[in-house]
N, C-alpha and C positions, 0 to 999 in steps of 0.2 A: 504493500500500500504506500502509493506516494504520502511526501507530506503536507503537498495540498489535497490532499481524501483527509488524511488525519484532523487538520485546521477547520477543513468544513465539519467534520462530522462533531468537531467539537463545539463550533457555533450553533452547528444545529441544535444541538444537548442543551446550551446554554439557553437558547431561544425556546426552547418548549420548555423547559422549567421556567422560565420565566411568564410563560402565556401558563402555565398551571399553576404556579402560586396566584398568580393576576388574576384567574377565575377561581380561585379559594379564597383570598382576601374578599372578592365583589362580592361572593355567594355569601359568605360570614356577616359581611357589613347588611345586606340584605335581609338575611335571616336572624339577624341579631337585633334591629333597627326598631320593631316593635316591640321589646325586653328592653331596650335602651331608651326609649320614651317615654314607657310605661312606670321605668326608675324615676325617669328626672320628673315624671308629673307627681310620683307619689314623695321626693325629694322636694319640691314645691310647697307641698303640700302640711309635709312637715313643719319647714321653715316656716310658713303663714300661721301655726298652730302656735309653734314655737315663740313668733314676737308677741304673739299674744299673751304668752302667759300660759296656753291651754294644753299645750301637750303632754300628756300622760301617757307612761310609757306599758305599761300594765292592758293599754285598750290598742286597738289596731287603728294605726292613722285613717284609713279609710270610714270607720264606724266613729274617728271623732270629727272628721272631715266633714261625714255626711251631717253632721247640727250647722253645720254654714250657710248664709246663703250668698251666694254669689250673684252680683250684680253688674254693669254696665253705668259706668257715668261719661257723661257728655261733660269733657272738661270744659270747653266754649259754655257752659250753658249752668253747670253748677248741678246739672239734674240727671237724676237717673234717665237710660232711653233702652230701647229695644233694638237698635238700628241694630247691634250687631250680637251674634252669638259668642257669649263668654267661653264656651268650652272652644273653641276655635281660632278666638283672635286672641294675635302675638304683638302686645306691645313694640316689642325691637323691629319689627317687620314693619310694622304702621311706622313707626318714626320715620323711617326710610324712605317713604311711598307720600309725595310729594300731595296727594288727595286724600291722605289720610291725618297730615300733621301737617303744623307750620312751622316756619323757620322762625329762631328766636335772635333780638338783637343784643350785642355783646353786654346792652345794659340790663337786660331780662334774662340772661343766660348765667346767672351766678353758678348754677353746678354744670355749667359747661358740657350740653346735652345736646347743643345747634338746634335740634329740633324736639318737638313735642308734639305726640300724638294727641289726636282729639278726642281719642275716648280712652278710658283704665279702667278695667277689671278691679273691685273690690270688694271686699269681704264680710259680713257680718255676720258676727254671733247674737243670737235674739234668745230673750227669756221668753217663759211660757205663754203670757202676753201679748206677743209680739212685738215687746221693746227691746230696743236695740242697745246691747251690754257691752261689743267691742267692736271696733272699727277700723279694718287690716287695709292700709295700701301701700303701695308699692311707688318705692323709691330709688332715683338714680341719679347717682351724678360724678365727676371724675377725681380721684383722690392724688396720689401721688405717679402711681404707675399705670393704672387705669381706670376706667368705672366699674365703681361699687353698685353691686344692685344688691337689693333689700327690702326688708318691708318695716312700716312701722305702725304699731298700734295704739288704739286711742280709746280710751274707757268710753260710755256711751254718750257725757256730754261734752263728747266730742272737743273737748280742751286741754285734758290731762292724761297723757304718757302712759299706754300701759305695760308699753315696750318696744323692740327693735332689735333687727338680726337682717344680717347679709350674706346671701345663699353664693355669693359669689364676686372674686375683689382680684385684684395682684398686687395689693401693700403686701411690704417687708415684715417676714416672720419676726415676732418677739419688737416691732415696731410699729407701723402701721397695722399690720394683721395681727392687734391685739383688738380690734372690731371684734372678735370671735371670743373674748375674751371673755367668759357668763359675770365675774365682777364687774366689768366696767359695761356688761349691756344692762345688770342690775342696777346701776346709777340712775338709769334713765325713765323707772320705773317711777309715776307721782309726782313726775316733774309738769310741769304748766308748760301749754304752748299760746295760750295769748293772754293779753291785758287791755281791758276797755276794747277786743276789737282790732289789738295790736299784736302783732306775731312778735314774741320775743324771747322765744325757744335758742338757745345756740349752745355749742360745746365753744369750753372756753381754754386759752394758754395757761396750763397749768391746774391747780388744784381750786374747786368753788369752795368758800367759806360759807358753812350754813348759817353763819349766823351775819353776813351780810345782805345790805338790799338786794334783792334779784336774784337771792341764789334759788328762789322755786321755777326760776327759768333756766336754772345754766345747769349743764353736764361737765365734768373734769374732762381737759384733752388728755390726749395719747402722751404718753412720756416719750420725746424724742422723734415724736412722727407729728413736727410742726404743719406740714402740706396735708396728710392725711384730715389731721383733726380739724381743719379748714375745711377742704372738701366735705366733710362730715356733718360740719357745722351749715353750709353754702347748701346741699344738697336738699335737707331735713327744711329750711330757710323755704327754698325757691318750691317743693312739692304740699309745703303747709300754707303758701303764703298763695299772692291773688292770681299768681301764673299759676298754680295746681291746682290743689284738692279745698282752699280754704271758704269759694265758693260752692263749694259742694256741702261742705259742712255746715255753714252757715245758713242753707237752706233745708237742710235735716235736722238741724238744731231749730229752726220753724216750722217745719213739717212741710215745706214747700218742694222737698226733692222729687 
C-alpha cells in the first residue's frame, strides 16, 4: 500500500469519527433538551419561592408552586393584561424584539438594560380570601461582570421587602457573588421601599447603622465589591421605581390593577 492509500485512508477515519461524534452530540443535545428545560423551569421556580421566603424543602417545588398565581403586567400601563401567555413569554427574548420593548435613555437606564420589555410575568401568593400576601418580580440589571437576574419580593402592601435572590450573575466569588450569600439576602428582609410615594430603597457603601435616619431603607453593601453593590443598588432603584413595577403596584395597592 502506497503512502498516499495510507494518508487517505487515515483522513477518511478521521472524517467519519468526526461526522459520528457530530450526530451523537446533535442527537444528545436533542434528546436531552426537554430534561434540560424542564430543570431550568423547575430551577425558576425555586428561586421565585425562595425570595419569597416560601420555600420548604420537606414539600415538592411543584405542589408549592402550584398556591401561585401567575400573572401578566403591562408595564406601559401599571395593569395586569391578557395580551400574552405567561407560561410562554421570555422576558430576555421581548427585550430584544424591537415590538415588544422600548429603548431606554442613558438617563432612564440606571441598571443598564438598553431596553425594556412591555410586559413581566409576576407572581403572587394569595390567602384564603383572595388577598394578596406576597408579591414576586423579576429583576435585572448589570453588576460588575455582567447582568444579575433575580427576583424580588414584597409583602402584600406592596412596600416592604420580603426578600431577594439571583438565579443567575458572573460577580466575583467571595466578592461580588456574595448576592448568594443567605446573611446578606436576610438583611433585606422588612426593609421599606418607599416614603410618602418616594422610592428610597438602596444598598448602601459599607455597613447601615440601625439606629440612624433611613436605615428602614438601606441594605449593607458587599465588602469589597464597590461596582456590584451599585448595580444592586441601581437595578432594585430603576425595577421598583416609575420605569418598572412601581406603577403597577401603586394601582394594586388601589385595586385599580
Amino acid at each position: 500500500m502506497s503512502s498516499n492509500d495510507g494518508i487517505k485512508k487515515t483522513l477518511f477515519v478521521a472524517f467519519a469519527l468526526c461526522i459520528v461524534c457530530s450526530v451523537i452530540v446533535s442527537t444528545a443535545a436533542v434528546v436531552l433538551k426537554p430534561a434540560q428545560e424542564a430543570n431550568q423551569a423547575l430551577d425558576r421556580k425555586r428561586n421565585i419561592l425562595a425570595a419569597a421566603g416560601m420555600l420548604d424543602d420537606s414539600m415538592s417545588v411543584e405542589e408549592q408552586f402550584a398556591q401561585m398565581t401567575t400573572r401578566v403586567v403591562d408595564l406601559r400601563t401599571g395593569k395586569f393584561t391578557d395580551e400574552v401567555d405567561p407560561s410562554s413569554y421570555n422576558e430576555r427574548k421581548a427585550a430584544k424584539d424591537a415590538s415588544l420593548s422600548e429603548a431606554l435613555s442613558s438617563e432612564e437606564d440606571i441598571a443598564k438594560i438598553f431596553r425594556r420589555e412591555h410586559f413581566a410575568v409576576v407572581y403572587l401568593a394569595e390567602d384564603a380570601q383572595g388577598g394578596v400576601e406576597k408579591i414576586i418580580l423579576p429583576i435585572r440589571g448589570y453588576g460588575l461582570w455582567g447582568t444579575l437576574f433575580g427576583y424580588i419580593a414584597l409583602e402584600g402592601d406592596a412596600s416592604t421587602v420580603a426578600g431577594i435572590g439571583f438565579y443567575e450573575h458572573k460577580e466575583t466569588p467571595g466578592l461580588g457573588g456574595e448576592v448568594d450569600n443567605p446573611r446578606w439576602k436576610a438583611l433585606w428582609s422588612g426593609k421599606q421601599v418607599y416614603e410618602d410615594g418616594e422610592l428610597e430603597l438602596e444598598v448602601v457603601k459599607g455597613t447601615v447603622d440601625p439606629s440612624a435616619t433611613g436605615a428602614q431603607y438601606q441594605v449593607d453593601g458587599l465588602a469589597g465589591a464597590t461596582l456590584t453593590t451599585r448595580g444592586v443598588s441601581n437595578l432594585v432603584q430603576y425595577w421598583l421605581g416609575e420605569g418598572g413595577f412601581e406603577p403597577f403596584l401603586n394601582n394594586l395597592k388601589s385595586g385599580e390593577a
